[in-house]
C-alpha positions in Angstrom: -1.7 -40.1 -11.5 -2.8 -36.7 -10.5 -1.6 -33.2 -11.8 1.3 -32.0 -9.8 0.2 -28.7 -7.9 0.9 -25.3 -9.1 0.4 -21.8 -8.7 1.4 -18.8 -9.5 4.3 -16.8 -8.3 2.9 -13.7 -6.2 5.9 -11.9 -7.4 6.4 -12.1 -10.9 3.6 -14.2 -11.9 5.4 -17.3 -13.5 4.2 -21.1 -12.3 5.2 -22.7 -9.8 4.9 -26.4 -8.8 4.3 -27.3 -5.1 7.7 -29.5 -5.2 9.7 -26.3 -5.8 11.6 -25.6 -2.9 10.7 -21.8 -3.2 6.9 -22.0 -3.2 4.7 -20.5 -3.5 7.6 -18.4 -4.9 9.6 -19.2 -8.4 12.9 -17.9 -6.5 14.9 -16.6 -3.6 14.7 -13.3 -5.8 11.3 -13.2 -5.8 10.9 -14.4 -2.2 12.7 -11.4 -1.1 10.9 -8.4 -3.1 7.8 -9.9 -1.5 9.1 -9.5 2.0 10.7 -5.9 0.8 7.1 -4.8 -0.6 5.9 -6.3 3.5 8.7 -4.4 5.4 8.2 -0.9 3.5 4.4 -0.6 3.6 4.0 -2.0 -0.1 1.3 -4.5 1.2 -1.6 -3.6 3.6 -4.1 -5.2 5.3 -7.1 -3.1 5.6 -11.0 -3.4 6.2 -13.5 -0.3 7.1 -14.3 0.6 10.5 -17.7 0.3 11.1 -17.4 1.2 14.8 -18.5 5.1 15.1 -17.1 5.5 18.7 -13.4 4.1 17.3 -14.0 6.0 14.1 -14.6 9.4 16.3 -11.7 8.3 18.1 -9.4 8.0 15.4 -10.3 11.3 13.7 -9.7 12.8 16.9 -5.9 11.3 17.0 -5.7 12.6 13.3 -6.6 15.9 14.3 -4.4 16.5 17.1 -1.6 15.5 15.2 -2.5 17.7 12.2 -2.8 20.6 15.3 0.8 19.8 16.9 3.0 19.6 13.0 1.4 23.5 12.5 2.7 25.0 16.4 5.8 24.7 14.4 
């Protein structure tokens, strides 16, 4: 008979078997700082830009908004 499956929890790091009702999670707890860390900008998902024109355009956003917080 196979291993059961486990992994750990994302939050605190604890196992967790795959017939836990809460996985990947160990607990409601943890299940719910995760999707606090999500709502409040705690977790990103980022990669470069490698696209020069978007990259230009970007800056360009960035600079104009810089340009209207010091008209104050």
């Amino acid at each position: 008979m196979p291993a059961p499956k486990a992994l750990f929890c994302p939050t605190c790091r604890k196992v967790v078997l795959a017939s836990n009702e809460e996985f990947p999670f160990c607990s409601d707890r943890c299940r719910l700082l995760d999707l606090g860390k999500w709502a409040s900008g705690g977790y990103v998902i980022s990669s470069p830009i490698h696209d020069p024109e978007l990259l230009d355009e970007l800056e360009g956003l960035r600079d104009r908004g810089k340009s209207s917080n010091n008209d104050d």
